[in-house]
ZAMAR-718524 format. One record per residue (C-alpha): residue number from 0; x, y, z. Coordinates in steps of 0.25 Angstrom, whole numbers, plus 5000, padded with zeros to 4 digits. Example, Ala and Ser with C-alpha at 12.3 -4.5 7.8 and 13.67 -1.06 7.14 Angstrom:
<sites>
    k     X     Y     Z
    0  5049  4982  5031
    1  5055  4996  5029
</sites>
This chain:
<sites>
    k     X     Y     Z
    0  5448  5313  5348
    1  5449  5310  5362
    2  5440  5313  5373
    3  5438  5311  5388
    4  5424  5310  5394
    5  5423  5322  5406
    6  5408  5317  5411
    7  5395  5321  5405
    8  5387  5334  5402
    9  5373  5338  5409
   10  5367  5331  5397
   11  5376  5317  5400
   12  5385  5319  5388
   13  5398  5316  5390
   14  5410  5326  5391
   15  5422  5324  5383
   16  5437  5330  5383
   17  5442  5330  5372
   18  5459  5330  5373
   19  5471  5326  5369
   20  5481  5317  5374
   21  5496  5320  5369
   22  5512  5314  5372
   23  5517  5305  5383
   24  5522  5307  5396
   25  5519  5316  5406
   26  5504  5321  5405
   27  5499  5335  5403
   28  5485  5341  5402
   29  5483  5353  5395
   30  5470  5359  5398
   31  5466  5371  5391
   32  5462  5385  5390
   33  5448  5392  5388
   34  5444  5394  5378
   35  5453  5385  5369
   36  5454  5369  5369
   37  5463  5358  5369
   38  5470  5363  5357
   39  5475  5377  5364
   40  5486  5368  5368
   41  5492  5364  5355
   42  5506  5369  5356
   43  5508  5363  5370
   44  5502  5349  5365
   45  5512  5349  5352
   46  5522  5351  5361
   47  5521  5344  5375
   48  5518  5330  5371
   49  5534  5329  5364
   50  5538  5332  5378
   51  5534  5318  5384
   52  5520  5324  5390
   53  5507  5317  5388
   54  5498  5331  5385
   55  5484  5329  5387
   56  5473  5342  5383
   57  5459  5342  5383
   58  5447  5352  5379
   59  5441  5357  5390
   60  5424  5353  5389
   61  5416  5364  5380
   62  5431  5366  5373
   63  5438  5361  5361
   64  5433  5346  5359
   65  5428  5342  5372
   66  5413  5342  5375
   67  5406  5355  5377
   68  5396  5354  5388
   69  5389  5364  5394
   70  5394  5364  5409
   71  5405  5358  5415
   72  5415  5371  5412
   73  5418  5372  5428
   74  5431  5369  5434
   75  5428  5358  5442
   76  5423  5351  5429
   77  5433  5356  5420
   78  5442  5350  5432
   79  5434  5337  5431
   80  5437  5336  5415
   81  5450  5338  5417
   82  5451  5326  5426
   83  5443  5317  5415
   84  5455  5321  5407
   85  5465  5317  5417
   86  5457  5304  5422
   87  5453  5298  5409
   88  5468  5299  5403
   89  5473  5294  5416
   90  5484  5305  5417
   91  5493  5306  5428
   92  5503  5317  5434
   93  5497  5327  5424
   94  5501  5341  5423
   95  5489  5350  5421
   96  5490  5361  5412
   97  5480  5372  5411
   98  5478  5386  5403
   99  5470  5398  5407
  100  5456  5390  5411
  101  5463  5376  5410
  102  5471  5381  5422
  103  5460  5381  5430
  104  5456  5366  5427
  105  5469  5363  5431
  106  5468  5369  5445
  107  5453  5364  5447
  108  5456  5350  5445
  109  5468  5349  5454
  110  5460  5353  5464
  111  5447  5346  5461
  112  5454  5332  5457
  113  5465  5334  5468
  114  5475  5336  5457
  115  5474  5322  5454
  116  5484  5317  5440
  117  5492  5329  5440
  118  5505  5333  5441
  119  5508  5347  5439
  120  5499  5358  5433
  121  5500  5371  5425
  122  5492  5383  5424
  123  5494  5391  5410
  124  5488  5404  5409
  125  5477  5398  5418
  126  5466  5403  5424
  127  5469  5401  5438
  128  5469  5405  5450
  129  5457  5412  5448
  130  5454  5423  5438
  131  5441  5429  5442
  132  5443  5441  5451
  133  5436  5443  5464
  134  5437  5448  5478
  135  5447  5437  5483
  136  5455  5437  5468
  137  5457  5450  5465
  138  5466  5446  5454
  139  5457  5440  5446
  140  5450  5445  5432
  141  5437  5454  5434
  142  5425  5446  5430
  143  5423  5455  5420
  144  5432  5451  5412
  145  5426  5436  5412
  146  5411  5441  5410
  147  5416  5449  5398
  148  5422  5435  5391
  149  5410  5429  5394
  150  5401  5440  5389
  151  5409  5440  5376
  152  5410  5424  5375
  153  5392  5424  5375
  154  5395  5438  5365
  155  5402  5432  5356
  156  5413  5421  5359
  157  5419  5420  5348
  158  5424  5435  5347
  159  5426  5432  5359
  160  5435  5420  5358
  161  5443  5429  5346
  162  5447  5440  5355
  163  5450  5432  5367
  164  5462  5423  5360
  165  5470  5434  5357
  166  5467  5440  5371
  167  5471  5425  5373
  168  5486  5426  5367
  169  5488  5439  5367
  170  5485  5444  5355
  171  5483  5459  5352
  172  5490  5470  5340
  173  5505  5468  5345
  174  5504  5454  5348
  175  5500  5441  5340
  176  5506  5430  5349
  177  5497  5418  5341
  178  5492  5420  5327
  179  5477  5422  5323
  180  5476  5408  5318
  181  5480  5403  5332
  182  5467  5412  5337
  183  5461  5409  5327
  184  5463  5392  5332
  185  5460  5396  5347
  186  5447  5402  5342
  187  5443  5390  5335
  188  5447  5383  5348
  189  5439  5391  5358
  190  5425  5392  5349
  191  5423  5379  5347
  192  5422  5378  5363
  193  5408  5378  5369
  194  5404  5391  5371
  195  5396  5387  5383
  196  5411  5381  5388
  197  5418  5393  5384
  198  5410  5402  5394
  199  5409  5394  5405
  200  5424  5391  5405
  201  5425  5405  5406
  202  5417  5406  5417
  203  5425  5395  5424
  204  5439  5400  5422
  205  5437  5415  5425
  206  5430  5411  5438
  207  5434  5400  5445
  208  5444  5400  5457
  209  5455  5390  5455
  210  5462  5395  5469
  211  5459  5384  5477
  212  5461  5373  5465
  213  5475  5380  5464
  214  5478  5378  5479
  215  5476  5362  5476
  216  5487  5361  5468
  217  5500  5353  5473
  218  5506  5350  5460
  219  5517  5359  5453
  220  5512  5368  5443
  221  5516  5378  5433
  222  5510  5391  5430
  223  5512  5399  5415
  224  5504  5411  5412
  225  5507  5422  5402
  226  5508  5438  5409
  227  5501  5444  5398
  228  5489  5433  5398
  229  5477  5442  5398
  230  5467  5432  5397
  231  5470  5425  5411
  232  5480  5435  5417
  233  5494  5431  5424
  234  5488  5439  5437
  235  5475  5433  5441
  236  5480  5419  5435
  237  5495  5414  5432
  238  5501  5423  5443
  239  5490  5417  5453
  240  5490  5403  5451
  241  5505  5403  5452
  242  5504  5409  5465
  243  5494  5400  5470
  244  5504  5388  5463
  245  5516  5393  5471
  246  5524  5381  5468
  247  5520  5384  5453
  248  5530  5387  5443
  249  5524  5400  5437
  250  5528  5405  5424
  251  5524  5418  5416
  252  5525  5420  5402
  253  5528  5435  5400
  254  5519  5441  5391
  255  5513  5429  5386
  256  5497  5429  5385
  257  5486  5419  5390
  258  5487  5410  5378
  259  5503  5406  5380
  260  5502  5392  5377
  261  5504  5397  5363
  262  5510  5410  5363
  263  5521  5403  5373
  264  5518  5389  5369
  265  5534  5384  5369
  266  5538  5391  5381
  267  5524  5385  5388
  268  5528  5372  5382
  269  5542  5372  5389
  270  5536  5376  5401
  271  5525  5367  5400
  272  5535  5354  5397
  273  5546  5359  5409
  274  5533  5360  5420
  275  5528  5346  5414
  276  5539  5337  5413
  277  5547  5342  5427
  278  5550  5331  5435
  279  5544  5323  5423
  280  5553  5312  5416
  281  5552  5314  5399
  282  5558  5304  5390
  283  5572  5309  5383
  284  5565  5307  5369
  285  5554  5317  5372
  286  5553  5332  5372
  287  5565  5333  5363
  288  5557  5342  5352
  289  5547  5353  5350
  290  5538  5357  5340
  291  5539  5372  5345
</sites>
């Protein structure tokens, strides 16, 4: 397995990264959603890397494979980590792509590290602008609504974890948009997650204000989010950081839910592959088969 060192605990352990480093050509790092790993992106990296793009993905610290510290689950670090990925693989004219919570890493390091390696990026179902609502965002979410995930995550996390992926993709009694044996994976996924790492994420990405990091940004982007995502909804997120990214290219999936790098993962895949590769030149004897 492969790691990449992201500095030392308190105690002076060393911090690895676990990722994944997949294709040739143009570079793409997938940076994932809370409270999965790596792995969320499975359809995407069976499917990008046959296109002539070099897909790198990592497990965010406390997540999936990487090191679970006890602090460190701040942007500015997670910003930092991501950097160590970038640095160490010495990856140039990258196009960051976040989900949900992995959106905000992609707009804190731009701003933080000056945008430095990258290319393009895109905000999937993220988390930006800024979701916490307040008396100067008044299109945030109540902070109700967070103290009661928290409350539930220290109550019981795994119920917890169960109900919230089929929030996650929709789920309910008219509709079964993933079957129970792709929960059944994501659950897997998320609890072997700290759980010290799964709350303070939380805390992170329900309140930090990524306004400012969003202002910073110079390079074209692309912004995708589902209208009926009910876990970081279209109007305090998608809609906004489109607007703050007004030379984005925005893109709503009707009636798609948070969880659309699966229930829309072809048509993500193609929208993914034409924001990448624009203005990007692809050997003819790549991209010429699928496996969806």
């Amino acid at each position: 397995m492969s790691y990449i060192k992201a500095g030392t605990d308190a105690s002076g352990n060393d911090i690895k990264l676990f990722y994944q480093d997949l294709g040739t050509g143009a570079p793409v790092v997938l940076i994932h959603g809370w409270p999965l790993s790596h792995e969320m992106w499975d359809y995407q990296l069976a499917e990008l890397p046959a296109h002539g793009i070099r897909v790198v993905t990592y497990d965010r610290r406390g997540f999936g494979k990487s090191s679970q510290p006890w602090d460190g689950y701040d942007y500015d670090t997670l910003a930092d980590d991501l950097k160590a990925v970038l640095d160490e693989l010495d990856l140039q004219n990258v196009t960051l792509v976040g989900f949900s919570m992995g959106g905000g890493e992609v707009a804190r390091y731009m701003s933080r590290h000056g945008g430095a390696r990258v290319a393009k990026v895109a905000f999937i179902s993220a988390v930006t602008p800024y979701l916490l609502k307040t008396d100067d965002n008044p299109d945030g979410v109540d902070q109700d609504v967070f103290d009661d995930i928290l409350t539930n995550l220290q109550k019981d996390r795994a119920d917890f974890l169960k109900t919230f992926g089929k929030q996650f993709y929709g789920v309910n009694l008219v509709s079964q948009p993933v079957s129970q044996a792709h929960l059944d994976g994501d659950f897997a996924r998320a609890y072997v997650a700290s759980h010290k790492a799964t709350i303070e994420c939380a805390k992170s990405f329900s309140s930090t204000d990524f306004r400012d990091d969003l202002a910073e940004i110079q390079v074209p982007a692309l912004v995708i989010h589902g209208d009926s995502d009910k876990t970081v909804p279209i109007e305090a997120s998608g809609e906004r950081t489109a607007s703050a990214l007004p030379t984005a290219q925005y893109i709503v999936y009707e009636g798609e839910p948070h969880g659309l790098f699966v229930t829309q993962k072809d048509r993500l895949n193609e929208d993914l592959l034409s924001f990448i590769l624009e203005g990007v030149s692809v050997p003819k004897s790549v991209g010429t088969t699928t496996l969806y």
